[in-house]
C-alpha positions as CSV (number, residue, x, y, z in Angstrom):
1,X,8.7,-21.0,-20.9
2,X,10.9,-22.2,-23.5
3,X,9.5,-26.3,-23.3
4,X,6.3,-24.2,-23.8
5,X,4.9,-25.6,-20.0
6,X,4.3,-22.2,-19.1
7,X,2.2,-20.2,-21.1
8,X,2.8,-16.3,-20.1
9,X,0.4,-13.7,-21.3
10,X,1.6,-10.2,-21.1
11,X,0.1,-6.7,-21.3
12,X,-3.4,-8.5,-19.9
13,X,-5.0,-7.5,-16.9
14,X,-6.9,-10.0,-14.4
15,X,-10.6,-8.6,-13.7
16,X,-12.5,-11.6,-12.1
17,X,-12.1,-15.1,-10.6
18,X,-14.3,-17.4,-11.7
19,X,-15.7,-20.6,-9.4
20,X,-17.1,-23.7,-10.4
21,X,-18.5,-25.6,-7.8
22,X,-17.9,-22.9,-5.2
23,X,-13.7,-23.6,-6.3
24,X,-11.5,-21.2,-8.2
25,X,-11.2,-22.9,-11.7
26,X,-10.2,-20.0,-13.7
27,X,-10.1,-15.9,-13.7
28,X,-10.9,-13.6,-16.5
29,X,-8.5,-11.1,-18.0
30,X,-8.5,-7.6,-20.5
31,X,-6.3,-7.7,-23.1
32,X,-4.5,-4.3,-23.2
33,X,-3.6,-4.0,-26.6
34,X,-6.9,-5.1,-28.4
35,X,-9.3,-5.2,-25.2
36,X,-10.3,-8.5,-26.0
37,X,-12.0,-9.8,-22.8
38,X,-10.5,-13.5,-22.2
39,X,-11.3,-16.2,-19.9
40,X,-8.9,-19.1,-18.7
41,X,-9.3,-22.4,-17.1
42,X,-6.9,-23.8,-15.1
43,X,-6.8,-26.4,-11.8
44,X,-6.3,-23.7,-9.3
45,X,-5.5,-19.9,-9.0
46,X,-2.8,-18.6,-7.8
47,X,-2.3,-14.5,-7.2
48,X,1.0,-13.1,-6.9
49,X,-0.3,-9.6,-7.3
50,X,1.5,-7.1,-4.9
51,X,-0.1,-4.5,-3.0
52,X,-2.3,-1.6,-2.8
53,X,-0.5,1.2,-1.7
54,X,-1.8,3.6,-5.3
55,X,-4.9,3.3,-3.0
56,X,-2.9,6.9,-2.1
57,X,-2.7,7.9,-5.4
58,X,1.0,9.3,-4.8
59,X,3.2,6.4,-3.2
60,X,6.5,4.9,-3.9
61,X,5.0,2.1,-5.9
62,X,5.1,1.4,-9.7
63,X,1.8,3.5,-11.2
64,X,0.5,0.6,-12.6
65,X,0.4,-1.5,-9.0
66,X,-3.3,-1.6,-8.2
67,X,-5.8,-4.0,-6.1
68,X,-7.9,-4.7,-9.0
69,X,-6.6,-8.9,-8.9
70,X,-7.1,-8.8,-4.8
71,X,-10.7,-7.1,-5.1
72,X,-12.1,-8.9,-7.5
73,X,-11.4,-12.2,-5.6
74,X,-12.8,-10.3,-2.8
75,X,-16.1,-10.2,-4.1
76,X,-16.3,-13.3,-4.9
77,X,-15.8,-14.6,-1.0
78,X,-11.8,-14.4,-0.2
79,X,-11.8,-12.3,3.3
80,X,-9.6,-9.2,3.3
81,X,-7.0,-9.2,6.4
82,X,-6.2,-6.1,8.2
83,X,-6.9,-3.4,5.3
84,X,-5.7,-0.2,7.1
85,X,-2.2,-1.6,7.8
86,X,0.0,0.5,5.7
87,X,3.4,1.3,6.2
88,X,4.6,4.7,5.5
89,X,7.8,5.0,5.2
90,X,9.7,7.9,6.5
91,X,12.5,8.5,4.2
92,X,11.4,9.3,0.4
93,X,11.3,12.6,-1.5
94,X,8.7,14.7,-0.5
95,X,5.9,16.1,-2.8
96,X,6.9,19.2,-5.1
97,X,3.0,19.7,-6.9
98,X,-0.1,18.9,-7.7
99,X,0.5,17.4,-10.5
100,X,3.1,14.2,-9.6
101,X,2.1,11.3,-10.0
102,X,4.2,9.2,-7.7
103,X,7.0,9.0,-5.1
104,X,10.3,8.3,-4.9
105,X,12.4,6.1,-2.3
106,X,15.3,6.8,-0.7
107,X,17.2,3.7,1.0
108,X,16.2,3.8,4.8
109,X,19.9,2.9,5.0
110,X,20.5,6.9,4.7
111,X,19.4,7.0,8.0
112,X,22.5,5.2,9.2
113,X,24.7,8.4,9.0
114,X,22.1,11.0,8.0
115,X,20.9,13.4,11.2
116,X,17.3,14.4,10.8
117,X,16.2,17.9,11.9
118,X,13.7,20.9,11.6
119,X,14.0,24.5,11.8
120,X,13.1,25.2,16.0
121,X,11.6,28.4,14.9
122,X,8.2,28.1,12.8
123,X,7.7,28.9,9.0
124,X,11.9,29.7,9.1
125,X,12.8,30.6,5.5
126,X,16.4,30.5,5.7
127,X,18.8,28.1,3.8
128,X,19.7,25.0,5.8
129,X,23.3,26.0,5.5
130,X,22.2,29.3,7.2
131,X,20.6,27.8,10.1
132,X,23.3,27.6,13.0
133,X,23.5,24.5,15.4
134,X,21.9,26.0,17.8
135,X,18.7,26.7,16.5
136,X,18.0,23.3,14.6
137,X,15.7,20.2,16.3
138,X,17.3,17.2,16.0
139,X,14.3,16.0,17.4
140,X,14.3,11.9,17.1
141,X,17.7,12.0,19.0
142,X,15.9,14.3,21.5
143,X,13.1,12.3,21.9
144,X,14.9,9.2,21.6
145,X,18.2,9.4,22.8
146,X,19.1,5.9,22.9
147,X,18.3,4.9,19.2
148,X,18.1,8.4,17.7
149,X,17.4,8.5,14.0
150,X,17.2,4.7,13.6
151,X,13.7,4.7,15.3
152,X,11.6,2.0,13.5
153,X,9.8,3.7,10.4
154,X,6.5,3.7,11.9
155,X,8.2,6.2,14.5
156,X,10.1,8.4,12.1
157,X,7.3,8.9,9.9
158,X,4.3,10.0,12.6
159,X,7.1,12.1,14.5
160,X,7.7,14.1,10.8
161,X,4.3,14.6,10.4
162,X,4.0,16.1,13.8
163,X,6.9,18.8,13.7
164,X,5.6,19.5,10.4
165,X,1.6,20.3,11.5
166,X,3.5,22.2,14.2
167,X,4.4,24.4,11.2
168,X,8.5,23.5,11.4
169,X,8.6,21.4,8.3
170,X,10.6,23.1,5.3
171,X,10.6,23.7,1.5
172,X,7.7,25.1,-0.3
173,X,5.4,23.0,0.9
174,X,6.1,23.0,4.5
175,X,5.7,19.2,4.4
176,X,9.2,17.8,4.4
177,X,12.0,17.7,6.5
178,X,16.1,17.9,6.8
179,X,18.2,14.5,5.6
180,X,22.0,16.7,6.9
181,X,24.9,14.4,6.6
182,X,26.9,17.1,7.0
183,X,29.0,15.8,10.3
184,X,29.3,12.4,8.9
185,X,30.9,14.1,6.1
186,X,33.2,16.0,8.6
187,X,33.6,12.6,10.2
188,X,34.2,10.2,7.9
189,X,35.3,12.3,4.7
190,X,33.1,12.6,1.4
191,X,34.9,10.1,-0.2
192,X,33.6,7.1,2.8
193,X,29.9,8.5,2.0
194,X,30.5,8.9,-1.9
195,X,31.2,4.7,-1.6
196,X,28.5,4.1,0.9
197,X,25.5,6.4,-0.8
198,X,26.8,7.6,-4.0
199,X,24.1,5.9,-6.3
200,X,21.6,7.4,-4.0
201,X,22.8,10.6,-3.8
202,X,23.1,10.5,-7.5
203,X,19.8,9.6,-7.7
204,X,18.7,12.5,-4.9
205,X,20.5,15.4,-7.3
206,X,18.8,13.9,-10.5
207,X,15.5,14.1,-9.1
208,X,15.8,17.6,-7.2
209,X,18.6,19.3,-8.6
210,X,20.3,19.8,-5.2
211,X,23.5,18.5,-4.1
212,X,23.4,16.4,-1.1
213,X,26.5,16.6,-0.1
214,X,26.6,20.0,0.0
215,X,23.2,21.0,1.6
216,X,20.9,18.7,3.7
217,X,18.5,16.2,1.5
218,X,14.9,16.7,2.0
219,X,12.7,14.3,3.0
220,X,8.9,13.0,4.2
221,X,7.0,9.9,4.8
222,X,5.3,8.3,1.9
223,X,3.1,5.1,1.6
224,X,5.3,2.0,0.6
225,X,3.9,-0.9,1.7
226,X,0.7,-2.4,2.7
227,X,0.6,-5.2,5.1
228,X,-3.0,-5.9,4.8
229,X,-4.3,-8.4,2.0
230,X,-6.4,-11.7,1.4
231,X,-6.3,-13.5,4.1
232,X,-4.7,-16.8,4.0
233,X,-4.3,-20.2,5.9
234,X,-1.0,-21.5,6.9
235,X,-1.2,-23.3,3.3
236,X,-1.9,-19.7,1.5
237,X,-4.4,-20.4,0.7
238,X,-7.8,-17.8,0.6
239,X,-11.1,-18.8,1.9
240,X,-12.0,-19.4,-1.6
241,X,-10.9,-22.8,-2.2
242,X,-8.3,-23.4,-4.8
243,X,-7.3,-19.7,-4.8
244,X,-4.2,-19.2,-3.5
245,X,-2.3,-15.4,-2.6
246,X,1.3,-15.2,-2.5
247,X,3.8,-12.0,-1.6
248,X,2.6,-8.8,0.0
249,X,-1.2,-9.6,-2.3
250,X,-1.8,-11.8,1.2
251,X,-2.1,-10.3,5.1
252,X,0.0,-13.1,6.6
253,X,3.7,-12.4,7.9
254,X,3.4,-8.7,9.1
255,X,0.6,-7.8,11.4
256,X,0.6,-3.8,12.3
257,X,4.6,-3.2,11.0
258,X,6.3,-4.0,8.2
259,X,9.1,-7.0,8.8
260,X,12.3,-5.8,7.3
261,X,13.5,-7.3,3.9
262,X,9.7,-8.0,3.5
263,X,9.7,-8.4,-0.1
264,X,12.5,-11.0,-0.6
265,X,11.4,-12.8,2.2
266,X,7.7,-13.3,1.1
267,X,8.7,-13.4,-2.2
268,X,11.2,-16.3,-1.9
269,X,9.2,-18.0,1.1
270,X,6.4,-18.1,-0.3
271,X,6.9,-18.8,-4.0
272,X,9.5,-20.8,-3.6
273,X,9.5,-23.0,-0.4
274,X,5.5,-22.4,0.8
275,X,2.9,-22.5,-2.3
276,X,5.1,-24.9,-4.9
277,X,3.8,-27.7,-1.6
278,X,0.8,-26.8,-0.2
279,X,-0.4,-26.3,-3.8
280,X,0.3,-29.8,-4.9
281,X,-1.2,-31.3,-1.5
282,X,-4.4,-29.4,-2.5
283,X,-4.4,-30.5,-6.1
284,X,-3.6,-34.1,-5.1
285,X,-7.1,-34.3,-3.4
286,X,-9.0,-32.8,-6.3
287,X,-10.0,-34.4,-9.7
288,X,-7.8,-32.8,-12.2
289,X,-9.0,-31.0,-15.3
290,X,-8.6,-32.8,-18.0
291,X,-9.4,-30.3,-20.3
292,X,-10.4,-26.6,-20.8
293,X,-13.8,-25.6,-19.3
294,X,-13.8,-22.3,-20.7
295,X,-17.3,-23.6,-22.3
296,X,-19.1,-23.8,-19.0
297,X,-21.2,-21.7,-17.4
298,X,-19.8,-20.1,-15.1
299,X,-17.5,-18.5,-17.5
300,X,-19.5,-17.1,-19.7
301,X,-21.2,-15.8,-16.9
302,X,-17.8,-14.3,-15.5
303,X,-17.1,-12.9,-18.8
304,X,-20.6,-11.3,-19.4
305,X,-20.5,-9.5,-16.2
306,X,-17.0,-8.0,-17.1
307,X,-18.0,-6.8,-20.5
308,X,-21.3,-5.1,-18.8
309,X,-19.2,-3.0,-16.6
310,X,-16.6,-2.1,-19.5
311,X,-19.4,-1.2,-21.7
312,X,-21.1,1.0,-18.7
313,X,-17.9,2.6,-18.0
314,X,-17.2,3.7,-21.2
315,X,-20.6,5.1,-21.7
316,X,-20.2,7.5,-18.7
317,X,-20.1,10.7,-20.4
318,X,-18.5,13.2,-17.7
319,X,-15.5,15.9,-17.9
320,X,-13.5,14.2,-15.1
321,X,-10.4,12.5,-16.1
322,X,-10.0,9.6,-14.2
323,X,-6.7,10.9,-12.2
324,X,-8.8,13.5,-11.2
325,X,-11.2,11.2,-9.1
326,X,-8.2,9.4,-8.0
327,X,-6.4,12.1,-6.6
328,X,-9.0,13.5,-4.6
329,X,-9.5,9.8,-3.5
330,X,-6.2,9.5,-2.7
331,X,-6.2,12.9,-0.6
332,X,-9.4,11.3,1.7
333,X,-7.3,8.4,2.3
334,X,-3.6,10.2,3.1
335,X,-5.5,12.7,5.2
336,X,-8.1,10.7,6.8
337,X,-6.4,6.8,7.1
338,X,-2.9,7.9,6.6
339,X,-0.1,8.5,9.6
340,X,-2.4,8.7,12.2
341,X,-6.0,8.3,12.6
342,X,-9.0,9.4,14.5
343,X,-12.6,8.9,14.9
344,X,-13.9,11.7,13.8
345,X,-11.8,12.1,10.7
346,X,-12.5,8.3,9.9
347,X,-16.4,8.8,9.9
348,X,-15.6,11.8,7.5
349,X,-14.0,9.8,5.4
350,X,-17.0,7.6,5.2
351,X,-19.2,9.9,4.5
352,X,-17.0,11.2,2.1
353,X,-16.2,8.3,-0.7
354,X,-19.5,7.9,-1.1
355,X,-19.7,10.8,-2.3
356,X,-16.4,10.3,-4.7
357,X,-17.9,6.6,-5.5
358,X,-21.1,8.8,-7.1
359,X,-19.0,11.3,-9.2
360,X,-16.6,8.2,-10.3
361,X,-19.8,6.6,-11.8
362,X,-21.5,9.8,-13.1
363,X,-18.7,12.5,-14.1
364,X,-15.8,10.7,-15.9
365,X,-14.6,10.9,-19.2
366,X,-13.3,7.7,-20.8
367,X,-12.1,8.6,-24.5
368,X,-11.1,6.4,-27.5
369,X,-12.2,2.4,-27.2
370,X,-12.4,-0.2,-25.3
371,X,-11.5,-1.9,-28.4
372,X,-7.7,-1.2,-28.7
373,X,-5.5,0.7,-25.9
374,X,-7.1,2.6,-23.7
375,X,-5.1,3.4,-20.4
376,X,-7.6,5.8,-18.8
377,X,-9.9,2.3,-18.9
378,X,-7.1,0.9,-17.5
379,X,-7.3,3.2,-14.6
380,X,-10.8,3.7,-14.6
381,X,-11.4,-0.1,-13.9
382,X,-8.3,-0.2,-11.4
383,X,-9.9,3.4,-9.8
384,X,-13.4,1.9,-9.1
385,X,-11.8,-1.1,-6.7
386,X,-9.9,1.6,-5.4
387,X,-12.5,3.3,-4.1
388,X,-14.1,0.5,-2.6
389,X,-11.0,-0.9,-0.5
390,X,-10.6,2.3,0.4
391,X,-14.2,2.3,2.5
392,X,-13.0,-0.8,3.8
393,X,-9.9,0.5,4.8
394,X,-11.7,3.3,6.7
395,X,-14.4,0.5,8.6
396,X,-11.6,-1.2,9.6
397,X,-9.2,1.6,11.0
398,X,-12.4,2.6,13.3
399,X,-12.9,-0.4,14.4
400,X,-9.9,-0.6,15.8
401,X,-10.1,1.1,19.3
402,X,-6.3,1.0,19.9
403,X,-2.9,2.1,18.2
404,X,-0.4,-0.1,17.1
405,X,2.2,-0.5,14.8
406,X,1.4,1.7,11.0
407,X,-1.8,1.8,12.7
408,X,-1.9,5.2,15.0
409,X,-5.3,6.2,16.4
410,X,-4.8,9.9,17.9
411,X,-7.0,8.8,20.9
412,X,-4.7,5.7,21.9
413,X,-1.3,7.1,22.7
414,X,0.1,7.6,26.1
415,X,1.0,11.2,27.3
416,X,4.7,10.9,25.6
417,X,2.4,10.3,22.2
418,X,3.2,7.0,21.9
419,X,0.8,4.2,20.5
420,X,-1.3,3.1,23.3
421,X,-2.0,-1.2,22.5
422,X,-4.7,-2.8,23.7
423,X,-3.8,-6.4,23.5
424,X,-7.4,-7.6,25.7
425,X,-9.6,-6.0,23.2
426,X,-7.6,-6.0,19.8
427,X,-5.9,-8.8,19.7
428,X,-6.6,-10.3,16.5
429,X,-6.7,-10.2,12.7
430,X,-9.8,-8.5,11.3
431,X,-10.8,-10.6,8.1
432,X,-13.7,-8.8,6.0
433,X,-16.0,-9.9,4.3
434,X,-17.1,-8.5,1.2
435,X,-20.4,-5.9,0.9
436,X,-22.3,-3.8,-1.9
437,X,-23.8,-1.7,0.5
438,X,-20.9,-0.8,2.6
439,X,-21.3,-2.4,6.0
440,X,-19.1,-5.4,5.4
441,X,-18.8,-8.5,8.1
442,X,-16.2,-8.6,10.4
443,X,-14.7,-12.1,11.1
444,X,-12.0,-12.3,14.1
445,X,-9.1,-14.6,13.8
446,X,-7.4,-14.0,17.8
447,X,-4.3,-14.4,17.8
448,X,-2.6,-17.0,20.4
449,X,1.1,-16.3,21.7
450,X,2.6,-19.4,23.4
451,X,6.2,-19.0,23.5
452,X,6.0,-15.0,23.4
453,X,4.9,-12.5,26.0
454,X,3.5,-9.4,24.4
455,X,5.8,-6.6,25.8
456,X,5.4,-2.4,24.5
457,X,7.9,-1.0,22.2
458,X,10.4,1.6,24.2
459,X,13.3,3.4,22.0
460,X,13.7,5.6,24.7
């Protein structure tokens, strides 16, 4: 940046790819502080984007993480990868209201010397502290007694959700459940915990007001990472040639679970030691640019089409505020493609964002301009993809006639509820393509295993 070879344009948003030749040449972008619409040329396209995990509404993500990038090449013929692969992650502060907008994380490391546990007695009201030994579930070292609370997070989380629908969970909303580090206190001493955990018991006591050392934390599942994304070749690239997805924006190193470290490894793998050559072997076939083509076609047309939706957004003249739409959005999704799955539910869900798709388009209020800032356009233009993946999301979870993994379908689990595969039927990547009238084209990618033999997960 400082030779000036890299030309970085912050506080702009990216709302369309543009192809010439059937090749991603450039995208189209917003700025945020004037909302000049902009276009930009370049030899290929390259999205580093992250995920879509605000999909939710409430997750542990940064508020302004959205799938806007990742959608809008969708549309234009880059195949979506697994969308309903979402990790929840089991150890995060659980929801006090309403009216929050996001989630916090706790480390997963907590779970190294923190015991998890639930009341055995339904709706019990009593202080944690007040609750003798005897009368407490510890139940992932019940159920699993050989690996206890360090059950993968897929496990953690569904097994929360269940003793809390079975009305054990605690705090005021019933949804949540004990962190206690209470023996490993008695164990160790405070002072080996203070070194191991103090930031994030610091950070625990900021957020609640309670002291972790002296009572348990509380804690719940909350949507951290998504797995799904563009799908990619072996060179990242999309199916769009010339447009390239790097990091957790692409489907390609997880499957159903979340690999551990995920975000350095994809980040450093593929920005560092993937793209940087299979980039340059791509351009080193192609005719570079030798100047910009902003003046073509193509983007004008690109541009034109994003002004026409800004301009029909903001003339939506509703009383909804666009968190509204979003959080009833995001409560379809959690309840409907969240934790676990069925049929039933995933057909409501269908029927459902239609429904939320029409209100979006018909009730909103977007005020000020689309001239200067304007963060409920922002959201409103983030919102509207929202919606859209999250249809997707639904097709693909009930198409999928198994459990595995993040992805837990109540009718596929064995009679210890236990994700039931089913490696003859399922075993492949579902790549989407994209549709306006919501019944989007499945393409199968099946997946070959040479040197491993599939085997069932047992933490027994």
């Amino acid at each position: 940046m400082e030779k000036k070879k890299v030309v970085f344009y912050p506080r702009h948003d990216m709302l369309d790819v543009v192809l010439v030749d059937e090749k991603a040449k450039g995208i189209v972008t917003r700025n945020l502080v004037n909302g000049k619409v902009e276009t930009h040329s370049a030899d290929i396209v390259i999205l580093a984007t992250g995920g879509y995990s605000n999909v939710y509404y409430l997750s542990t993500n940064a508020m302004a993480s959205n799938v806007t990038a990742n959608w809008r090449a969708h549309r234009k013929g880059a195949l979506f990868a697994n969308p309903s692969f979402t990790q929840i992650h089991p150890t995060c502060i659980p929801v006090k209201n309403d009216f929050q907008s996001k989630l916090t994380l706790m480390s997963e490391s907590l779970r190294n010397d923190g015991r998890v546990w639930v009341p055995k007695k339904k709706n019990d009201q009593r202080k944690p502290t007040e609750i003798p030994e005897e009368e407490r579930d510890y139940y992932l070292e019940r159920i699993y007694p050989a690996f206890g609370n360090l059950v993968p997070r897929d496990v953690a989380s569904r097994r929360a959700k269940e003793v809390c629908d079975e009305g054990r969970g605690i705090g005021p909303t019933g949804f949540a459940v004990y962190l206690d580090f209470q023996k490993a206190i008695k164990e160790k001493g405070e002072d080996f915990i203070r070194e191991k955990y103090g930031n994030l018991f610091d950070m625990y006591q900021n957020i609640t007001n309670e002291n972790p050392y002296e009572t348990p934390m509380k804690i719940y599942p909350a949507v951290h990472y998504t797995m799904g994304g563009l799908w990619v070749d072996y060179n990242l690239m999309t199916t769009v040639k010339g447009l390239f997805s790097i990091g957790e924006s692409n489907f390609s190193d997880h499957g159903a679970n979340r690999l551990g470290a995920s975000a350095l490894m994809q980040g450093l793998a593929d920005g560092y030691f993937v793209v940087p050559h299979t980039a340059m072997d791509f351009l080193a076939k192609e005719a570079p640019l030798m100047k910009d083509i902003t003046d073509r076609p193509e983007f004008k047309e690109a541009k034109d089409k994003t002004e026409v939706e800004i301009n029909r957004l903001m003339k939506v003249e509703g009383k909804m505020a666009v968190d509204e739409v979003h959080r009833e959005l995001g409560k379809i999704v959690w309840d409907k493609i969240g934790m676990a799955r069925n049929e039933a539910g995933l057909k409501e869900a269908l029927a459902e964002i239609p429904k939320i798709k029409e209100k979006f388009w018909n009730d909103i209020s977007i005020p000020g301009s689309d001239k200067d800032v304007n963060q409920e356009l922002e959201k409103a233009l983030r919102v509207k993809d929202f919606i859209e993946l999250a249809e997707l999301m639904a097709f693909d979870a009930l198409d999928r006639n198994e459990s595995c993994g993040a992805h837990f379908r109540e009718e596929y689990q064995t009679e210890e509820n236990e994700a039931e595969r089913n490696d003859q039927d399922f075993k492949y990547v579902a790549a989407w393509d994209y549709s306006e009238n919501g019944n989007p084209e499945l393409f199968r990618e099946e997946l070959k295993y040479s040197n491993v033999k599939l085997k069932t997960r047992s933490y027994k």
